[in-house]
ChimeraX commands (.cxc) that place a marker at each C-alpha (Angstrom):
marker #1 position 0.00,0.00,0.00 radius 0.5
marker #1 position 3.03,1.88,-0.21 radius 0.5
marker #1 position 2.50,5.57,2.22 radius 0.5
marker #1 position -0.68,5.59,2.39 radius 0.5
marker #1 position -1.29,3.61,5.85 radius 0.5
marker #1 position 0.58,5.16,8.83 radius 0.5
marker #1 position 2.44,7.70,6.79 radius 0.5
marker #1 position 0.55,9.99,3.95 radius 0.5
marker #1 position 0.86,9.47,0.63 radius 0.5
marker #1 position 3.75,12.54,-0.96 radius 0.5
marker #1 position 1.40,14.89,-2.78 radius 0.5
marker #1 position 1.55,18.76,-2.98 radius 0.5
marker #1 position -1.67,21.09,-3.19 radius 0.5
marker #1 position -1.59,24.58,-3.91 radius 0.5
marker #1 position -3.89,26.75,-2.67 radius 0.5
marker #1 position -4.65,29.92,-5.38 radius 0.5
marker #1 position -6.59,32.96,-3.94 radius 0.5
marker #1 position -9.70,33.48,-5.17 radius 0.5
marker #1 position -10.14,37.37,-4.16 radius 0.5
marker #1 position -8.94,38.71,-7.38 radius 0.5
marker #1 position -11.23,41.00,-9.48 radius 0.5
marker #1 position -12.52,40.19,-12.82 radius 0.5
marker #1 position -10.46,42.45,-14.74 radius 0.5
marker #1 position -6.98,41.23,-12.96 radius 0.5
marker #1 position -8.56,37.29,-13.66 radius 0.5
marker #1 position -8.66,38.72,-17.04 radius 0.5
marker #1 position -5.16,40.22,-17.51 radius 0.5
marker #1 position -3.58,37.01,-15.62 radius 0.5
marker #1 position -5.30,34.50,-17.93 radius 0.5
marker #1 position -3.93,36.19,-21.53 radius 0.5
marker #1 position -0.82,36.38,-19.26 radius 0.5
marker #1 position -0.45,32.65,-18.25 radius 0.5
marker #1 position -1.74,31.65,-22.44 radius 0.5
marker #1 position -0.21,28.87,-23.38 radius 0.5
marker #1 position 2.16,30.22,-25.76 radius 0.5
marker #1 position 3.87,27.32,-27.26 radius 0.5
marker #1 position 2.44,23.99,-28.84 radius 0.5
marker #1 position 3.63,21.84,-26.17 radius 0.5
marker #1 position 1.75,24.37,-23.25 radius 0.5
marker #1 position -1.07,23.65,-25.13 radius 0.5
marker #1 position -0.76,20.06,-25.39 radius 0.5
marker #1 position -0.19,20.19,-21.71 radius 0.5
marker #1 position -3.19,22.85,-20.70 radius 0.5
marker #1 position -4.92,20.18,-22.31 radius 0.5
marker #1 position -3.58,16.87,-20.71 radius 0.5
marker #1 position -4.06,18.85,-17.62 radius 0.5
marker #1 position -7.89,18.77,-18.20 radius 0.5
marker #1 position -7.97,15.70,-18.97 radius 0.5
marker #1 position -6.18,14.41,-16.28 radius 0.5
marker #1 position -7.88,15.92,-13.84 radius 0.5
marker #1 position -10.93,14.23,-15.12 radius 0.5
marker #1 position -9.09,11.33,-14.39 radius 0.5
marker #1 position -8.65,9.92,-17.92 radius 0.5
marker #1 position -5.09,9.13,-16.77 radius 0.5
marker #1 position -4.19,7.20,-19.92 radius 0.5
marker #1 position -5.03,9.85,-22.38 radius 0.5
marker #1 position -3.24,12.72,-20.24 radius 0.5
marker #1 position 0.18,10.61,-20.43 radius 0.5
marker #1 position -0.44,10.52,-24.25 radius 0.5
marker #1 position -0.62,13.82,-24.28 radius 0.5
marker #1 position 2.15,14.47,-21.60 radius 0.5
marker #1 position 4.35,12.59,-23.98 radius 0.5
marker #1 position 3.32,14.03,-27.11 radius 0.5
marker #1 position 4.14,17.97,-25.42 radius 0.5
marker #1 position 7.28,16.64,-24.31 radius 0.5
marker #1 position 8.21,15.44,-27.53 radius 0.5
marker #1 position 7.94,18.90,-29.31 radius 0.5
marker #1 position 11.09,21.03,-30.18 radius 0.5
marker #1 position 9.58,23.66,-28.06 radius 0.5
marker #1 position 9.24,21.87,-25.26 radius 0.5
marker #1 position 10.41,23.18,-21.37 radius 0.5
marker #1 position 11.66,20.86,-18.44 radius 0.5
marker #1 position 8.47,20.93,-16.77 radius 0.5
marker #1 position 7.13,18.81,-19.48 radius 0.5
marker #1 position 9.13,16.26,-18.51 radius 0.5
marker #1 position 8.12,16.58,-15.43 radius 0.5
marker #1 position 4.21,16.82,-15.84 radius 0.5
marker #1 position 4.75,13.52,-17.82 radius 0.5
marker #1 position 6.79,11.78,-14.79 radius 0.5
marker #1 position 3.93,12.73,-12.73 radius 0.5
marker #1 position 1.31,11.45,-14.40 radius 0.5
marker #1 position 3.47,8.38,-14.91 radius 0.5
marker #1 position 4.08,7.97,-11.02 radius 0.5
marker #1 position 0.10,8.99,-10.22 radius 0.5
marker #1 position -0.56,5.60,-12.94 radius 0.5
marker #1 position 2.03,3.43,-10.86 radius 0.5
marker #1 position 4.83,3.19,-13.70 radius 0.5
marker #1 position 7.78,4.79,-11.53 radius 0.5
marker #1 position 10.45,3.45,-14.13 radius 0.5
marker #1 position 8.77,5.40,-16.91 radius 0.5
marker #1 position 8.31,8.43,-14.54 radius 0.5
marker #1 position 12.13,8.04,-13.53 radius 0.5
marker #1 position 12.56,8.38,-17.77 radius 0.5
marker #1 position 10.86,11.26,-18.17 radius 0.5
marker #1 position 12.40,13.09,-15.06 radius 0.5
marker #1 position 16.09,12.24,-16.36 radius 0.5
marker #1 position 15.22,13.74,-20.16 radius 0.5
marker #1 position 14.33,17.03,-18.09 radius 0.5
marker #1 position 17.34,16.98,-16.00 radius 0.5
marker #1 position 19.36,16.74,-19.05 radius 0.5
marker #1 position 17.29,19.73,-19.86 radius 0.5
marker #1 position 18.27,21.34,-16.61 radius 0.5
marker #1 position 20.61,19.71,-14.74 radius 0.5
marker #1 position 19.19,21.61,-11.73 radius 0.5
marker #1 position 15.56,21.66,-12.05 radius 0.5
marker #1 position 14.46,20.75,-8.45 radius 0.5
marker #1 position 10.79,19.60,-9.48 radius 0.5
marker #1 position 12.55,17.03,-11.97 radius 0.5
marker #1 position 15.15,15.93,-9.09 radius 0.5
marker #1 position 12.17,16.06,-6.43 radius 0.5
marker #1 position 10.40,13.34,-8.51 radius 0.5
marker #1 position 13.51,11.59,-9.86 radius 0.5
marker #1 position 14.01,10.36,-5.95 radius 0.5
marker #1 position 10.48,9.18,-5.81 radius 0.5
marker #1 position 10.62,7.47,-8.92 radius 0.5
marker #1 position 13.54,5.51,-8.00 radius 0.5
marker #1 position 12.09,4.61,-4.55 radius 0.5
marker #1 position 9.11,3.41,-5.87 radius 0.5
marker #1 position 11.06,1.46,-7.99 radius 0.5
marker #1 position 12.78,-0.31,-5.20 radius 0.5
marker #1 position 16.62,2.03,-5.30 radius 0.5
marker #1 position 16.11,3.25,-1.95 radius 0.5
marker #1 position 19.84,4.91,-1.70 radius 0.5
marker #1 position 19.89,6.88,-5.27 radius 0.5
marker #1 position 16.50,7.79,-4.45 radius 0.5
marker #1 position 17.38,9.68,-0.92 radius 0.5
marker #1 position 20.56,11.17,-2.92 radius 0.5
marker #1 position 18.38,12.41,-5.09 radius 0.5
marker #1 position 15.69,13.56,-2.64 radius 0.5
marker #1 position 18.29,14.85,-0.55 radius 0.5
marker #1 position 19.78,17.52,-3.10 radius 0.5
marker #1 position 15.90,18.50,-4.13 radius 0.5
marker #1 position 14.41,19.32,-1.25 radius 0.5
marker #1 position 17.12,22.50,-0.60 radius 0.5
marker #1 position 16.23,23.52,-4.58 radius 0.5
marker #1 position 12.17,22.70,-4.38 radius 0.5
marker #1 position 12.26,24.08,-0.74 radius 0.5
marker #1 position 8.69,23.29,0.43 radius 0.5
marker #1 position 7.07,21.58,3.25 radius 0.5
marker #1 position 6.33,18.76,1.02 radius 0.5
marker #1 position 9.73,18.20,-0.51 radius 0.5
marker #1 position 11.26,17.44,3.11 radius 0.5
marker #1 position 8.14,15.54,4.03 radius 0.5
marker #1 position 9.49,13.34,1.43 radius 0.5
marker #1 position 12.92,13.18,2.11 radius 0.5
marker #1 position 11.71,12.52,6.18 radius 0.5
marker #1 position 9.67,9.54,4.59 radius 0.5
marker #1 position 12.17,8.26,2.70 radius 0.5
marker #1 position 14.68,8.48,5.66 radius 0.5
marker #1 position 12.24,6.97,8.30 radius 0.5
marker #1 position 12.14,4.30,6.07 radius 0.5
marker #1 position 15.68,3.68,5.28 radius 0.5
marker #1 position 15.97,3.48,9.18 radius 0.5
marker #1 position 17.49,7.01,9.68 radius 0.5
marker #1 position 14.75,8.12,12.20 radius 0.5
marker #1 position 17.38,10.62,13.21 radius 0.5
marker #1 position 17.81,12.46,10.28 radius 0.5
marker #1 position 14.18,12.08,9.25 radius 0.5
marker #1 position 13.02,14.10,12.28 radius 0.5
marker #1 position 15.88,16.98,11.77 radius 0.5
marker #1 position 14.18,16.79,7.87 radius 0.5
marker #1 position 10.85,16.83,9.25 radius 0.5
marker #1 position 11.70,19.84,11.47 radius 0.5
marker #1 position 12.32,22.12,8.28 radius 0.5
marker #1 position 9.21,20.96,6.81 radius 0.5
marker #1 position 7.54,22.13,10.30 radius 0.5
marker #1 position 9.35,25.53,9.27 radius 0.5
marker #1 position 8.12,26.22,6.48 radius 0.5
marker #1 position 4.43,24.93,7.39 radius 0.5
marker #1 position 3.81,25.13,10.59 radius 0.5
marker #1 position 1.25,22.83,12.46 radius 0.5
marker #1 position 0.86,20.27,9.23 radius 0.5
marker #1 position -0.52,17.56,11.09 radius 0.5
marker #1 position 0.93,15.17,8.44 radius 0.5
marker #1 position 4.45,16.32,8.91 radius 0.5
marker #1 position 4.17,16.26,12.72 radius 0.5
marker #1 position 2.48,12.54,12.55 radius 0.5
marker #1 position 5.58,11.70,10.72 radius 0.5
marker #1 position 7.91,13.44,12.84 radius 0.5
marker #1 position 6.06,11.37,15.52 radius 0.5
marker #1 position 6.49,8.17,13.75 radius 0.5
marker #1 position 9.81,8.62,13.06 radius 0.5
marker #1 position 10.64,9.34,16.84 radius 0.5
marker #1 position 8.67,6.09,17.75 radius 0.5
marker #1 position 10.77,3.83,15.68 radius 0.5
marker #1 position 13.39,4.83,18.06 radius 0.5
marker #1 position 11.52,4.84,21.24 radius 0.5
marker #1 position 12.23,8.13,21.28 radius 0.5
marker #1 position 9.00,9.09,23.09 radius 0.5
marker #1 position 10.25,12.84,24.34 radius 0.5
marker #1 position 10.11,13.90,21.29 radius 0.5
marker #1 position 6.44,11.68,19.88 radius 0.5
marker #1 position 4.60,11.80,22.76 radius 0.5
marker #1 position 3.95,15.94,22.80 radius 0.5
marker #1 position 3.54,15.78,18.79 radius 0.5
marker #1 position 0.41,13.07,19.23 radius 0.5
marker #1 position -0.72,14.75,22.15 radius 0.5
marker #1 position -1.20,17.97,20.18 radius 0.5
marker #1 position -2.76,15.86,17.11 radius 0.5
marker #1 position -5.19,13.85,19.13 radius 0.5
marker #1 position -6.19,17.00,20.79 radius 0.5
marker #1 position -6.70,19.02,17.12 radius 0.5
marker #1 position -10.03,20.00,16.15 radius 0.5
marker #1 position -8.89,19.53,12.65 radius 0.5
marker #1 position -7.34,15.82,13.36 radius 0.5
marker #1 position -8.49,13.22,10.55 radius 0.5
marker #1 position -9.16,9.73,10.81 radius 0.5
marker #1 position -6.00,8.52,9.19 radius 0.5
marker #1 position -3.98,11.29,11.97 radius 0.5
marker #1 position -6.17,9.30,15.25 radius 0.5
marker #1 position -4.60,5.98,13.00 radius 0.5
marker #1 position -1.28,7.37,13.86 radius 0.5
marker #1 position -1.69,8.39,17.05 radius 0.5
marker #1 position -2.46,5.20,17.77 radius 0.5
marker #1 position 0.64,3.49,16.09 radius 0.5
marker #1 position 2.81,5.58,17.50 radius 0.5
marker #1 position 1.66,4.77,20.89 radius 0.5
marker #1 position 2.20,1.25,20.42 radius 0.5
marker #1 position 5.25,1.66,19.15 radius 0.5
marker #1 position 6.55,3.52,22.37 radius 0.5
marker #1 position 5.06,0.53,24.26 radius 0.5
marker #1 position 2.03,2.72,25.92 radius 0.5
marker #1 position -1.08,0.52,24.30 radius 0.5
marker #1 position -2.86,1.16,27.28 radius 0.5
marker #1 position -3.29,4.46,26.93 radius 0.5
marker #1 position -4.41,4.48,24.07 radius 0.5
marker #1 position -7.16,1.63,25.57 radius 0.5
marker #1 position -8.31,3.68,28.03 radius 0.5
marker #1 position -9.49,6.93,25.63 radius 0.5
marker #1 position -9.48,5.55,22.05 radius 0.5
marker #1 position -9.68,7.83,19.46 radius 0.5
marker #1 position -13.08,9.11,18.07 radius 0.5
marker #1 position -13.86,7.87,14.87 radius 0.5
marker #1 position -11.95,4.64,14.98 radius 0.5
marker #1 position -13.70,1.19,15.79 radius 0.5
marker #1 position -12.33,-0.99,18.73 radius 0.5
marker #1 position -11.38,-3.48,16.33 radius 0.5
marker #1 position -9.26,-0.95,14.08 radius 0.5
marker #1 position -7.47,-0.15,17.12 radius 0.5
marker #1 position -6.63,-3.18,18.20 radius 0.5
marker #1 position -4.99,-4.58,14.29 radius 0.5
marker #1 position -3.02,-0.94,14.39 radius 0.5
marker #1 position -1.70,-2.09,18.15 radius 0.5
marker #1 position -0.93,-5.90,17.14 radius 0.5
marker #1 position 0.80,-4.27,14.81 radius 0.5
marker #1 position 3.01,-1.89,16.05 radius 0.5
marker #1 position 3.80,-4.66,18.53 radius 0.5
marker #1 position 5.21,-6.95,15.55 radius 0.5
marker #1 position 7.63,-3.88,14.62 radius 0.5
marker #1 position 7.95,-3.26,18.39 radius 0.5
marker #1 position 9.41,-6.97,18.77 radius 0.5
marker #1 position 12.15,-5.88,16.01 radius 0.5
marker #1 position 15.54,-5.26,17.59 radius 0.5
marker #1 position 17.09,-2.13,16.29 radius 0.5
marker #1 position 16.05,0.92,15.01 radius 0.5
marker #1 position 16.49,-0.59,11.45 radius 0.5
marker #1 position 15.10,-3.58,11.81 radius 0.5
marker #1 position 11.65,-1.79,13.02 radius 0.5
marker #1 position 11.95,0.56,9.95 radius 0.5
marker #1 position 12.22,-2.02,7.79 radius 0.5
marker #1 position 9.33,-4.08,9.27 radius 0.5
marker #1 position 7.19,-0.64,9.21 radius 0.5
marker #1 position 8.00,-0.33,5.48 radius 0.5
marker #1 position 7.07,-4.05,4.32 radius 0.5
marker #1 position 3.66,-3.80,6.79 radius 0.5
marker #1 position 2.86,-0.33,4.41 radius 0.5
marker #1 position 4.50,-2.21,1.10 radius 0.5
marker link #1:1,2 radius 0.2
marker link #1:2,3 radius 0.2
marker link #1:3,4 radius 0.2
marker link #1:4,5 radius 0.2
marker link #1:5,6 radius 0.2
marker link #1:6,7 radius 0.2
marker link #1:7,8 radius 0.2
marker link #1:8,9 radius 0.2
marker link #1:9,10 radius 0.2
marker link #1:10,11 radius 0.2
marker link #1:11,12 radius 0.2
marker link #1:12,13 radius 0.2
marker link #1:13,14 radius 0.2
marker link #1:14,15 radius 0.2
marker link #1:15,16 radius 0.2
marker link #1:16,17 radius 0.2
marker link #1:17,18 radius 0.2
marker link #1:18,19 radius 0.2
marker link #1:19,20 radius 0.2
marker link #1:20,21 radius 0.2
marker link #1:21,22 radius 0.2
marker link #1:22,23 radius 0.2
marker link #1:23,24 radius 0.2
marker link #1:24,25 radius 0.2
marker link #1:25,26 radius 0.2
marker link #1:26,27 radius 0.2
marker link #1:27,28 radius 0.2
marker link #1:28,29 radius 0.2
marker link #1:29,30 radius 0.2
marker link #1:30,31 radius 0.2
marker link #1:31,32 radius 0.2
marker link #1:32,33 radius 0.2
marker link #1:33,34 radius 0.2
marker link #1:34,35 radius 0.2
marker link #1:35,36 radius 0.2
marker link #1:36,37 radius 0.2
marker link #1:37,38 radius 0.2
marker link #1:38,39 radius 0.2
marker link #1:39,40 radius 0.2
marker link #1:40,41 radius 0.2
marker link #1:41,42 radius 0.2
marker link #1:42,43 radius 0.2
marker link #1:43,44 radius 0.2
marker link #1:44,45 radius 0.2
marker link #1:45,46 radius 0.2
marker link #1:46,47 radius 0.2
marker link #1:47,48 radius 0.2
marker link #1:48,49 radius 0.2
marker link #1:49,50 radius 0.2
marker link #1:50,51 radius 0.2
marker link #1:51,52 radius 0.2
marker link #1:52,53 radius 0.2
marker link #1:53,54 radius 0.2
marker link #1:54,55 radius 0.2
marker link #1:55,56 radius 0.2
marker link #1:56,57 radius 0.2
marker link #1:57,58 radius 0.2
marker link #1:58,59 radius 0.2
marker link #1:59,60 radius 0.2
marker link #1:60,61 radius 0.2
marker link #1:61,62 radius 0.2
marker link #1:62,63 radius 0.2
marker link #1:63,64 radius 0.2
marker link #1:64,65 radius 0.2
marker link #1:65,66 radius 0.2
marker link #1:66,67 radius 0.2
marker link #1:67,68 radius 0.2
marker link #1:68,69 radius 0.2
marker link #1:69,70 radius 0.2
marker link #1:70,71 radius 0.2
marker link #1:71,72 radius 0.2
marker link #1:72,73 radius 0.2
marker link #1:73,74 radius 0.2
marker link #1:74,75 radius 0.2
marker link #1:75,76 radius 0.2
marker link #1:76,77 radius 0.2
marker link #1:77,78 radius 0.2
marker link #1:78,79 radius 0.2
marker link #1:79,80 radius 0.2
marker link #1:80,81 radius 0.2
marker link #1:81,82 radius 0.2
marker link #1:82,83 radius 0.2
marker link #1:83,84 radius 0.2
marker link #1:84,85 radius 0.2
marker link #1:85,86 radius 0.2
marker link #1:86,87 radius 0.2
marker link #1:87,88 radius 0.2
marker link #1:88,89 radius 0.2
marker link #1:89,90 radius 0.2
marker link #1:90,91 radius 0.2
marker link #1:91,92 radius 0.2
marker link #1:92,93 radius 0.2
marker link #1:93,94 radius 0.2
marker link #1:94,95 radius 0.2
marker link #1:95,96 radius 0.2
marker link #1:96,97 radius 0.2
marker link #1:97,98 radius 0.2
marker link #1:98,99 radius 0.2
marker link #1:99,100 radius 0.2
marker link #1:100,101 radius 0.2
marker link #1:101,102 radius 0.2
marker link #1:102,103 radius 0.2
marker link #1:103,104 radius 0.2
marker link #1:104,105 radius 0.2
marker link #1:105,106 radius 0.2
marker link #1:106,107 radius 0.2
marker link #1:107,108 radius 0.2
marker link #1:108,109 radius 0.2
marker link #1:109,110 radius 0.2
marker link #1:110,111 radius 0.2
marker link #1:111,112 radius 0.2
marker link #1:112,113 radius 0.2
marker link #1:113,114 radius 0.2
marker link #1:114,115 radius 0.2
marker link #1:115,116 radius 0.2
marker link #1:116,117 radius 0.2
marker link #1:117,118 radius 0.2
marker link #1:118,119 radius 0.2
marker link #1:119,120 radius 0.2
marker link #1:120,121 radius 0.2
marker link #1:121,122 radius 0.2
marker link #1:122,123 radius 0.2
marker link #1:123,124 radius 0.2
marker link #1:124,125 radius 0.2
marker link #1:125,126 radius 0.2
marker link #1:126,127 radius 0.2
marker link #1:127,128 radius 0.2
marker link #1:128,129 radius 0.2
marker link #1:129,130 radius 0.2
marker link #1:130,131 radius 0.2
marker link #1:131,132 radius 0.2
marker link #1:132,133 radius 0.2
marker link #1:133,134 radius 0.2
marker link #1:134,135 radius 0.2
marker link #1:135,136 radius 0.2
marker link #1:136,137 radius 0.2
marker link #1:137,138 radius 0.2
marker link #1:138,139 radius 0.2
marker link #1:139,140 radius 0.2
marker link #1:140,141 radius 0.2
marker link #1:141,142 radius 0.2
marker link #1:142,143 radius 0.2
marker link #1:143,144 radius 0.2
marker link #1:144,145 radius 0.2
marker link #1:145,146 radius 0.2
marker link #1:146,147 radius 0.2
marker link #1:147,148 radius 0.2
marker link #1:148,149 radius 0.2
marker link #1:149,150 radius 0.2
marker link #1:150,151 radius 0.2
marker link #1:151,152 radius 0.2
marker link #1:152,153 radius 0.2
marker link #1:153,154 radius 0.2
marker link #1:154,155 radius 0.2
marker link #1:155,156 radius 0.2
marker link #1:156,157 radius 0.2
marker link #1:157,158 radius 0.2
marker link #1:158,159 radius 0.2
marker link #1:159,160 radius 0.2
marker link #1:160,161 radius 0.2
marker link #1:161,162 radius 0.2
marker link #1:162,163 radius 0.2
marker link #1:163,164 radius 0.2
marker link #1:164,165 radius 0.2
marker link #1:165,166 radius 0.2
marker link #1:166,167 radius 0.2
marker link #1:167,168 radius 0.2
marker link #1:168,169 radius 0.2
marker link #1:169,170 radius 0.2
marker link #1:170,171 radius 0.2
marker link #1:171,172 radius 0.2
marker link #1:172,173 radius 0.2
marker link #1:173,174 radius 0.2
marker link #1:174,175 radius 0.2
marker link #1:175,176 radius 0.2
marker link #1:176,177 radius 0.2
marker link #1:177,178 radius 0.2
marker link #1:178,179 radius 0.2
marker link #1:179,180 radius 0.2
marker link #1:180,181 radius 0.2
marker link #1:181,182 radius 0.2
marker link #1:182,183 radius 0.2
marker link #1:183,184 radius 0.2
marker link #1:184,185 radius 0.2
marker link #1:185,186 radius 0.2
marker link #1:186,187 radius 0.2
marker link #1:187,188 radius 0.2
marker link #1:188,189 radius 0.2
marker link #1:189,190 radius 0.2
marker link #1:190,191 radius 0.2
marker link #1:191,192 radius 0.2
marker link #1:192,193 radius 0.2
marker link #1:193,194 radius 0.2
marker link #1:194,195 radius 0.2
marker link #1:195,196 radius 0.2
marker link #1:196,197 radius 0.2
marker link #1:197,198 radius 0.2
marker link #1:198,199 radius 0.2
marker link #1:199,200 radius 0.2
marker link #1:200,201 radius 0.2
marker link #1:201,202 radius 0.2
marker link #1:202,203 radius 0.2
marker link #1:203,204 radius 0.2
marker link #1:204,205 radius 0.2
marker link #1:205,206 radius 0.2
marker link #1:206,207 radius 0.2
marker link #1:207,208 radius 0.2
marker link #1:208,209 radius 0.2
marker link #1:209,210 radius 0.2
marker link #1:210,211 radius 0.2
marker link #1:211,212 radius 0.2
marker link #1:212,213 radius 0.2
marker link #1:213,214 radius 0.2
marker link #1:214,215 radius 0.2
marker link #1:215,216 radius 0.2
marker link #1:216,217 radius 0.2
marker link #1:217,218 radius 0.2
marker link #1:218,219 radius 0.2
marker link #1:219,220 radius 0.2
marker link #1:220,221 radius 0.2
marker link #1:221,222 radius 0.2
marker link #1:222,223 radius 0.2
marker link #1:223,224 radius 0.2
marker link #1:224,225 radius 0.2
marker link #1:225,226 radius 0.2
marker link #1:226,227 radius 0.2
marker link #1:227,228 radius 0.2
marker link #1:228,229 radius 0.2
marker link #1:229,230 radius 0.2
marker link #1:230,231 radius 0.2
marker link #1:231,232 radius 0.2
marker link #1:232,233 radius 0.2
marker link #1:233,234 radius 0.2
marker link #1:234,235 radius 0.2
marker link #1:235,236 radius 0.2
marker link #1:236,237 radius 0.2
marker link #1:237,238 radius 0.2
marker link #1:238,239 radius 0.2
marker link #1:239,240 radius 0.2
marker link #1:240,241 radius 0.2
marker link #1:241,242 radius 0.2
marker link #1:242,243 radius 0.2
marker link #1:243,244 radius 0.2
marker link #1:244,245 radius 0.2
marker link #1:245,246 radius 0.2
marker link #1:246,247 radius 0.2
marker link #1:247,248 radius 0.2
marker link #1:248,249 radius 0.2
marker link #1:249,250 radius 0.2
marker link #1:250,251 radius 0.2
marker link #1:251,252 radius 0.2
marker link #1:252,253 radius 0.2
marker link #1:253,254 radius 0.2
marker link #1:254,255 radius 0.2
marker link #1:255,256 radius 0.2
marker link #1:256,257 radius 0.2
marker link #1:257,258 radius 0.2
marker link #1:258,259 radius 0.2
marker link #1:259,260 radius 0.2
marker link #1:260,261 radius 0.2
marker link #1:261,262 radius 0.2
marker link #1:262,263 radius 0.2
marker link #1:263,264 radius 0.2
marker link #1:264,265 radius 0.2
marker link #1:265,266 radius 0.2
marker link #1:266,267 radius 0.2
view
């Protein structure tokens, strides 16, 4: 299931204001035109895509990246719609053909390192994560690097990497359940036990965030708290599979060995 159990699948949302007048709306959209063949093509597989027609927007993707006119963040749209589809060795294709565009391009790097992740090269993956997330520079490029770390068994690191995310958006309930994971794995419950605290007691806490809250206290060994006020929303049942399991990763000797066991649980 790859992220999407205990830690969030990596995604990034924008939010656009919507308080603009008419005539600025106006003056922005002949601004932002697509002015090339391939921005077309790509206005277009945008639409699409977001339809969900999937299929159809990587045609098009493919066929805007394949113009002479065509910009690095062609490439890129293409080896996202790739890794959206599951195909992280074609997305990891398209996101070389725009480095070698622009060696540089931090969007292209950013989704290099999750393509080659996905596809099982954890190491080149955090290299390549690692040297994005300075370039990209958003809450959601360390949240990915943290991931990838907690994973690799660098809980350390991962909560240093969280940290910056925190900077940059503060309060993200994602990036502090991760933080919290990640200090879990190493019984490190100083630093997880005042992050869940302040999640459980959120107004704005989702179901999969009371999940994690309750993984992470079983992974610090304190099931019975958990017992004794279980989250709203979650059946007694559902809390007891997420506490048999943390115990199973609990059980793991090192630090390692319980990322690892974390990782093939979510896998």
């Amino acid at each position: 299931m790859r992220l999407h159990v205990v830690f969030l699948p990596v995604a990034v949302t924008l939010a656009l204001s919507g308080c603009q007048t008419s005539k600025t709306s106006s003056i922005n959209a002949k601004a932002q035109a697509p002015s090339s063949q391939s921005d077309r093509l790509i206005k277009l597989a945008d639409d699409i895509d977001a339809r969900g027609d999937n299929g159809t927007a990587i045609a098009l993707y493919q066929r805007a990246a394949a113009m002479p006119d065509a910009k690095p963040s062609a490439f890129v749209k293409a080896g996202d719609a790739y890794m959206r589809a599951g195909y992280p060795a074609d997305a990891a294709k398209s996101y070389q053909a725009a480095l070698a565009k622009a060696p540089n391009d931090g969007e292209a790097m950013l989704g290099l390192g999750s393509a080659m992740i996905e596809a099982g090269d954890i190491e080149a993956g955090m290299r390549a994560l690692a040297q994005a997330a300075p370039l990209v520079n958003s809450s959601a490029a360390y949240n990915r690097l943290g991931v990838a770390q907690t994973f690799a068994g660098q809980t350390a690191e991962a909560q240093a990497t969280f940290a910056r995310a925190l900077k940059l958006a503060p309060g993200d309930l994602d990036v502090e359940t991760n933080m919290a994971l990640a200090a879990a794995l190493e019984d490190n419950s100083a630093t997880a036990l005042p992050l869940v605290q302040k999640i459980a007691a959120a107004p704005n806490a989702q179901l999969h965030h009371k999940r994690n809250v309750v993984m992470v206290y079983g992974l610090l060994g304190q099931a019975d708290q958990v017992k004794a006020s279980p989250p709203i929303g979650l059946t007694t049942k559902e809390v007891a599979t997420l506490l048999a399991r943390a115990r199973t990763i609990r059980s793991k000797g090192s630090t390692q060995a319980k990322a690892k066991a974390l990782g093939s649980i979510l896998g």
